[in-house]
BAFI-303255 format. One line per field, with one value per residue: x, y, z of N, C-alpha, C in turn; residue number from 1; residue in one letter. Coordinates in steps of 0.1 Angstrom, whole numbers. Example, Ala and Ser with C-alpha at 12.3 -4.5 7.8 and 13.67 -1.06 7.14 Angstrom:
// BAFI-303255
n.u <- (132  128)
n.v <- (-57  -22)
n.w <- (78  71)
ca.u <- (123  137)
ca.v <- (-45  -11)
ca.w <- (78  71)
c.u <- (132  129)
c.v <- (-33  0)
c.w <- (78  79)
resi <- (1  2)
resn <- (a  s)
// end
This chain:
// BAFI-303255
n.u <- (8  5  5  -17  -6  23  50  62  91  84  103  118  119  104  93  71  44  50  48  41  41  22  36  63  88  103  133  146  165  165  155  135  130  105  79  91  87  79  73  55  69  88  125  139  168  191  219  204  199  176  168  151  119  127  120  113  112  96  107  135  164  175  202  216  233  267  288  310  336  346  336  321  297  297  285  273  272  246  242  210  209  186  160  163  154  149  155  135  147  166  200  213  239  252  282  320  342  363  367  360  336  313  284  273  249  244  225  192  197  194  191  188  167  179  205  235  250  280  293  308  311  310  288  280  261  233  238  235  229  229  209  214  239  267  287  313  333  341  347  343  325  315  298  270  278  275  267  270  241  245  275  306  318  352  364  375  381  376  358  356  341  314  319  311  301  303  281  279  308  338  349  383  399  406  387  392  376  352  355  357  344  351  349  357  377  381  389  400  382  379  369  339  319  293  278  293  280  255  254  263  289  308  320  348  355  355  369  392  399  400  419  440  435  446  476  479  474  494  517  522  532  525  531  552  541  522  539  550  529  515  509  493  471  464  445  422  391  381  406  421  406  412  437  444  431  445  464  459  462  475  490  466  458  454  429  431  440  453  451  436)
n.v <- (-12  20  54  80  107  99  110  95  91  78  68  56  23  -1  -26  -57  -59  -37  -16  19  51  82  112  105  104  95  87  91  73  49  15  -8  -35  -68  -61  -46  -21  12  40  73  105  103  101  91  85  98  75  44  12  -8  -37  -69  -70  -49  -29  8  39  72  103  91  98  87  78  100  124  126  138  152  174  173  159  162  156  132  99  79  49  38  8  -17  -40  -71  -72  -53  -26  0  30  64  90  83  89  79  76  79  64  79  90  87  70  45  46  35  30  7  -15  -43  -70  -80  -59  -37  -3  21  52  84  74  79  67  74  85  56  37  4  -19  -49  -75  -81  -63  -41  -7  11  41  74  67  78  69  76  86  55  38  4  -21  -53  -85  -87  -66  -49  -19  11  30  67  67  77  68  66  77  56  35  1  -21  -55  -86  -93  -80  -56  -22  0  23  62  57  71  62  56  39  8  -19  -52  -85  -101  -80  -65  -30  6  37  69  78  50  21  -14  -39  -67  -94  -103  -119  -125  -120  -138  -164  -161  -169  -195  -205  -227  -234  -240  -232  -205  -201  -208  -187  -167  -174  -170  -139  -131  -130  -126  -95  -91  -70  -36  -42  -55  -69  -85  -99  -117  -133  -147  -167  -194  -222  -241  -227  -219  -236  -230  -214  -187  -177  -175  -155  -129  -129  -124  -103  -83  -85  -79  -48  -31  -4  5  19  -2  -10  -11  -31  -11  11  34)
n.w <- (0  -10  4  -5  -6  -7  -21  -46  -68  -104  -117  -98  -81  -70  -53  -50  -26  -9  16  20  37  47  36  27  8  -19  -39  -75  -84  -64  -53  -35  -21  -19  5  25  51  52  67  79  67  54  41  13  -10  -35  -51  -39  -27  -12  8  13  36  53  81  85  101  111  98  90  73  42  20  12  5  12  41  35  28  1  -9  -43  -60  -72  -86  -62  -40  -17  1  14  33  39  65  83  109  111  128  143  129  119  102  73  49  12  2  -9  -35  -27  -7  -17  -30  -17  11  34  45  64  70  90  111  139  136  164  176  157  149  132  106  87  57  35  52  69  77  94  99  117  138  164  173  195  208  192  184  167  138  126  92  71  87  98  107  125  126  143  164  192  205  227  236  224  215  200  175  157  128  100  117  133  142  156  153  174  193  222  229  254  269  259  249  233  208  194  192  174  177  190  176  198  222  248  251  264  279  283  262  244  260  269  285  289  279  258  272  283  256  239  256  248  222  227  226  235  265  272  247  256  278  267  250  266  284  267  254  282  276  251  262  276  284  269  248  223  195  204  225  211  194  210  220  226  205  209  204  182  175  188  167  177  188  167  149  165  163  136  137  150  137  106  102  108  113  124  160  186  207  242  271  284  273  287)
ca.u <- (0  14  -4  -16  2  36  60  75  96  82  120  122  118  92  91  53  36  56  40  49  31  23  41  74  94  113  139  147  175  158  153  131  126  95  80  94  76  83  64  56  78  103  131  148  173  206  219  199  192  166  163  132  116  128  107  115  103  96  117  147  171  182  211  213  250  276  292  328  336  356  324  315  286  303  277  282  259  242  230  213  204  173  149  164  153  158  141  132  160  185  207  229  246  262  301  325  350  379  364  351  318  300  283  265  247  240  210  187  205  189  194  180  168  192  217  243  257  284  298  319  311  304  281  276  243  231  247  228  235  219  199  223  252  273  296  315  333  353  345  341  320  314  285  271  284  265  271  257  241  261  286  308  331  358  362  383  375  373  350  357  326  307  329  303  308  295  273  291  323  347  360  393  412  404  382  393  367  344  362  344  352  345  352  356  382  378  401  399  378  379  359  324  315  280  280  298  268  241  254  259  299  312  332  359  361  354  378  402  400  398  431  449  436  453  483  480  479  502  521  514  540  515  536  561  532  515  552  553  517  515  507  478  454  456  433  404  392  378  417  425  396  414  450  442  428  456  478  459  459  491  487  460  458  444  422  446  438  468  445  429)
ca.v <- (0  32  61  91  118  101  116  83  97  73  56  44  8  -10  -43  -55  -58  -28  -2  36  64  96  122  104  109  89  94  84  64  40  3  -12  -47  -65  -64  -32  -13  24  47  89  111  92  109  79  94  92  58  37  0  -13  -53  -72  -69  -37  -15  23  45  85  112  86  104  75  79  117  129  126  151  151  185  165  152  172  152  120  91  67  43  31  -11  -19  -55  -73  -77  -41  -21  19  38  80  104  80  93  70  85  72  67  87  87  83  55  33  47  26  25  -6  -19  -59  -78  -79  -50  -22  13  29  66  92  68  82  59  83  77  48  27  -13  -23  -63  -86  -87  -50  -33  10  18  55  85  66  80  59  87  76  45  28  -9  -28  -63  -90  -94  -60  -41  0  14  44  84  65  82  64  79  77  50  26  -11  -33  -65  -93  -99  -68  -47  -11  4  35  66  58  77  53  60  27  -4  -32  -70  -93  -106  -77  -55  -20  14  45  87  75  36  5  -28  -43  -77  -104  -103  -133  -129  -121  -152  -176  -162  -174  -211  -205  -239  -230  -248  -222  -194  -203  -208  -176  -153  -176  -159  -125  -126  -135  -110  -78  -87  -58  -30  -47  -72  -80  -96  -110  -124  -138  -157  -171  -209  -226  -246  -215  -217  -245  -220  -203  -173  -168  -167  -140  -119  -125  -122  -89  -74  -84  -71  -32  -25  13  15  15  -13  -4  -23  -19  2  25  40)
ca.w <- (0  -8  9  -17  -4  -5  -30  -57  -87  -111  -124  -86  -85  -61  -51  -45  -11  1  24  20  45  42  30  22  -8  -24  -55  -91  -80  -54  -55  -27  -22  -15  22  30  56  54  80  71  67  56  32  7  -24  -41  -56  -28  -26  3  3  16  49  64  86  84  108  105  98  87  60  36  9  12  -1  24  47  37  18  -10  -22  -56  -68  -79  -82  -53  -32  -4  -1  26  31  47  77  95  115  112  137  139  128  116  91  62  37  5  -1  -14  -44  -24  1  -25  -32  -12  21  33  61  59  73  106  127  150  144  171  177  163  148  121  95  77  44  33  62  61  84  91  99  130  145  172  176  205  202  190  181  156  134  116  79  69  100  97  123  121  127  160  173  202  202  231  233  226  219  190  168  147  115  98  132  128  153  155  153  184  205  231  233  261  266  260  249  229  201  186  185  172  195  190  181  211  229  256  254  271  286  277  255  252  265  267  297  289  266  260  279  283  241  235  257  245  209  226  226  242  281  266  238  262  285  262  248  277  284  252  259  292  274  244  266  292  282  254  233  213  185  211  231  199  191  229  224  227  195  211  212  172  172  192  160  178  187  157  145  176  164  126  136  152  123  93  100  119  109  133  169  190  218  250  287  288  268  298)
c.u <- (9  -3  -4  -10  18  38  69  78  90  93  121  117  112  86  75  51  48  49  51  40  31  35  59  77  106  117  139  153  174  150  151  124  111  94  85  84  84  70  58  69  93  112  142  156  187  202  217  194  190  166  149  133  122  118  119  107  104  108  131  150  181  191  211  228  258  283  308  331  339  345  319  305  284  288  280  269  257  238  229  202  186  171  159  154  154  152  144  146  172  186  218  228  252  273  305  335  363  378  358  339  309  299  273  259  239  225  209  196  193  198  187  176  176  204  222  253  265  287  307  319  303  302  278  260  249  238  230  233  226  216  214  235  258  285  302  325  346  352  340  334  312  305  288  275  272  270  263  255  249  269  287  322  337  361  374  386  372  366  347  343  327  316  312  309  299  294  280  303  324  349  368  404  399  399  383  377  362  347  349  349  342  353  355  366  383  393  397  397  373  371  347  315  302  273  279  287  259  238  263  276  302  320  340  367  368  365  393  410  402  412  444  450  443  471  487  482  486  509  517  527  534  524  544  553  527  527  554  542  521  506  493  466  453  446  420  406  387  392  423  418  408  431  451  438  435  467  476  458  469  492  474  462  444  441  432  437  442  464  441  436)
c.v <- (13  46  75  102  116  102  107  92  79  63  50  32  2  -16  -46  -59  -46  -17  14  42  72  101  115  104  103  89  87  69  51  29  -2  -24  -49  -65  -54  -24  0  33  65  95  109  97  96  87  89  71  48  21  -4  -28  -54  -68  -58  -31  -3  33  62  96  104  96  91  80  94  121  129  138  149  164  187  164  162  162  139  109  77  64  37  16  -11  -30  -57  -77  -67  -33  -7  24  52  83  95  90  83  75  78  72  76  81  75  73  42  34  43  26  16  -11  -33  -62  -80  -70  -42  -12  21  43  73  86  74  77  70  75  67  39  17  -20  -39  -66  -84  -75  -45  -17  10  38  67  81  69  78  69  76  71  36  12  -18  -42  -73  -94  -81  -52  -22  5  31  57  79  72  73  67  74  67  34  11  -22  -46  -75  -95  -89  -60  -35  -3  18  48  66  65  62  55  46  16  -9  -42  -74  -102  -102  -66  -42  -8  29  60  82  55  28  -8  -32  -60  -83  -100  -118  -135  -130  -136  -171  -180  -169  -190  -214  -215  -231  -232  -240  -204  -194  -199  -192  -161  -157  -169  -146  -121  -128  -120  -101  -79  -79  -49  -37  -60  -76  -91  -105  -123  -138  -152  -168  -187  -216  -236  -237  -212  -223  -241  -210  -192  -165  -167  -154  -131  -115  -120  -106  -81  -71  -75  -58  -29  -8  19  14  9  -8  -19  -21  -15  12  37  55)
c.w <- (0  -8  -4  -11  0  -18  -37  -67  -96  -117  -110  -91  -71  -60  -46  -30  0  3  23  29  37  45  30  12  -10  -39  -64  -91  -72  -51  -40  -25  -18  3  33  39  62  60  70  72  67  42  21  -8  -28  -44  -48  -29  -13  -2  12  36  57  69  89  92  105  109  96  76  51  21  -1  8  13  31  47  22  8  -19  -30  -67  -74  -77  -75  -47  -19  -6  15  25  35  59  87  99  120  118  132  141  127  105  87  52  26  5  -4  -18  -38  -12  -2  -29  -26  5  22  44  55  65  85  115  125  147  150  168  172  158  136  115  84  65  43  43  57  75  85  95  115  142  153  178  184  199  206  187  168  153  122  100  76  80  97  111  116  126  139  170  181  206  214  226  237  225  204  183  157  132  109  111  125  144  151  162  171  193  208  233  244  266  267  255  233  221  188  180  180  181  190  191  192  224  235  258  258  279  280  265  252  256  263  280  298  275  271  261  278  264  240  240  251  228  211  218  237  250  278  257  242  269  278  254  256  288  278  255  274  288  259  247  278  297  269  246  231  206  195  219  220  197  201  229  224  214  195  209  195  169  174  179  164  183  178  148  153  167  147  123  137  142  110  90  109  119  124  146  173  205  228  265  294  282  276  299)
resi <- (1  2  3  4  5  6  7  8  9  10  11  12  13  14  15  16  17  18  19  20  21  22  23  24  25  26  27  28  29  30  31  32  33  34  35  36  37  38  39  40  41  42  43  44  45  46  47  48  49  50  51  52  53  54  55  56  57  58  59  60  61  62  63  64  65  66  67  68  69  70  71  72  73  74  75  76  77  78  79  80  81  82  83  84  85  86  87  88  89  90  91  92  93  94  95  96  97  98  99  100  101  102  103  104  105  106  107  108  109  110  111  112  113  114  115  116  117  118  119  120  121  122  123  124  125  126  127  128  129  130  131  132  133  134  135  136  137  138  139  140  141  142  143  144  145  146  147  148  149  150  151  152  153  154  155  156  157  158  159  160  161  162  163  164  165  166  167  168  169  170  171  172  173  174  175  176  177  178  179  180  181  182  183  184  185  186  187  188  189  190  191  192  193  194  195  196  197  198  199  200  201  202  203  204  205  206  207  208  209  210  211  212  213  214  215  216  217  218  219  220  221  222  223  224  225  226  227  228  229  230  231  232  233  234  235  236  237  238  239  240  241  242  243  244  245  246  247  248  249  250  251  252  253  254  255  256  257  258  259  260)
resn <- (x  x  x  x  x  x  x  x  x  x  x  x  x  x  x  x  x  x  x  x  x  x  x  x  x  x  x  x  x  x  x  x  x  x  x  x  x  x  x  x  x  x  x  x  x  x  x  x  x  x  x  x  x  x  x  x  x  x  x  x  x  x  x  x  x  x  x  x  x  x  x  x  x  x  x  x  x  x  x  x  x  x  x  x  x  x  x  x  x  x  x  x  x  x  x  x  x  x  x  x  x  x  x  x  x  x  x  x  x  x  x  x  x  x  x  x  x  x  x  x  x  x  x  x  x  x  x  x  x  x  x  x  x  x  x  x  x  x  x  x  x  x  x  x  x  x  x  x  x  x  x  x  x  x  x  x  x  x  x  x  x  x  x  x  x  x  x  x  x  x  x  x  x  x  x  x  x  x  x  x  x  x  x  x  x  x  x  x  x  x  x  x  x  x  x  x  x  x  x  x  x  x  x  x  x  x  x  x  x  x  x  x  x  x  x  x  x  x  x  x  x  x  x  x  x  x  x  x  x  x  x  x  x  x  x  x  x  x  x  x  x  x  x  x  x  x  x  x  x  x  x  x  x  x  x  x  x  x  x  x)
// end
C-alpha cells in the first residue's frame, strides 16, 4: 500500500507488497525490495538499494550525499540489506569517491533513535546502535556488534565481530573481536563473555580464549606477546579471528587496557 500523499519519482523501483506512508518521498534512483515497511515522513534518495523486509520509521534520511567536503557530486551508493530495523531520525549517507563509493549496512540489525551511519562505512548482519550513536566515515563494524548508546566512533574505526561497546564511549582505536570496550576514551575491559553464551559458545572455547587474551595484553607490546603465544590457542578459531585482527591493519591503533 502506498499512501496518496507520499511523493514516488516514477524511475524508482518498487518491489510488490511494500507499504509507503504519508508524506514520504522517495527518489529516481531508489530500488526497494518487497516487504518493506516504510512509515511517514520518511526521506529515501541518491543511488539507494533497500532489500526485503525492512521497517522504516519516521523522519529517517536515507542515501542523502555525504558530509565530507571532497564530495563534488560524484555518483556513489548506499546497499542496505534485509529484515532491519531503522528507527526515527537515523541518518545514512552514500560513499565517497575516495572510500570506494559505497556504504552498506548488511541484514537484521537495529538502528535505534538518532543513529548516524556516515559515508563509506560497512556495516555487518546482526549490529545493534543503540539510540544517537554516531559511526563517523570508513569505520568498519562487524556481525554481531553491540554499540551502546552516545557512543561516537571515529572515522576509519574497525570493530571486531561480536565486540560490546559500552554507553558513552569515545571510540578512537580499534576493538578486537568478542572484545568489551568502554570509557571517555575507550580501552579494553575484557571479553564479551555474556556475548559469547548467548550465541551457545562452548566454556571450553570461552575459557580458552579469555586464556589468550590474558596472554595478548600482558604488556602493550603485542607483536612480542602475539610472538610468545603458545601454539595450542591456534586451534580456538575465535583466537584466531582476535590475532588475525591485530595483524591485518598494523597502521591502526588497538584499543589495549593500557589505553585507559
Amino acid at each position: 500500500m502506498i499512501h496518496k500523499s507520499a511523493i514516488i519519482d516514477p524511475n524508482s523501483q518498487i518491489s510488490s507488497n511494500v507499504h509507503i506512508g504519508p508524506f514520504t518521498v522517495i527518489g529516481p534512483d531508489v530500488e526497494i525490495g518487497e516487504g518493506t515497511i516504510i512509515q511517514s515522513h520518511v526521506n529515501i534518495t541518491g543511488h539507494t538499494v533497500i532489500g526485503k523486509k525492512n521497517k522504516i520509521f519516521p523522519f529517517a534520511s536515507i542515501g542523502n550525499i555525504p558530509q565530507d567536503l571532497k564530495y563534488n557530486g560524484e555518483k556513489t551508493k548506499l546497499i542496505i540489506g534485509d529484515g532491519n530495523t531503522i528507527r526515527e531520525n537515523t541518518t545514512i549517507n552514500t560513499g565517497t569517491v575516495g572510500g570506494g563509493g559505497l556504504t552498506k549496512v548488511g541484514n537484521n540489525s537495529l538502528l535505534m533513535i538518532g543513529v548516524h551511519i556516515a559515508h563509506d562505512c560497512l556495516i555487518g548482519n546482526n549490529v545493534v546502535i543503540a539510540n544517537s550513536g554516531a559511526i563517523a566515515g570508513h569505520a568498519v563494524i562487524d556481525d554481531d556488534v553491540i554499540i551502546g548508546g552516545n557512543c561516537g566512533v571515529q572515522q576509519f574505526t574497525r570493530i571486531g565481530k561480536m565486540a560490546m561497546i559500552g554507553g558513552m564511549t569515545g571510540v578512537s582505536r580499534d576493538v578486537i573481536p568478542y572484545g568489551l570496550s568502554l570509557g571517555n576514551r575507550n580501552y579494553l575491559n575484557g571479553i564479551n563473555v555474556v556475548g559469547l553464551r548467548r550465541k551457545k559458545v562452548s566454556n571450553k572455547q570461552i575459557i580458552s580464549l579469555t586464556n589468550a587474551y590474558e596472554e595478548i595484553f600482558k604488556t602493550e607490546n603485542l607483536s612480542e606477546n602475539l610472538s610468545q603465544l603458545n601454539g595450542d590457542f591456534e586451534e580456538n578459531s575465535l583466537i584466531k579471528e582476535v590475532i588475525d585482527f591485530i595483524s591485518k591493519d598494523k597502521k591502526r591503533p588497538i584499543c589495549t587496557p593500557f589505553s585507559k
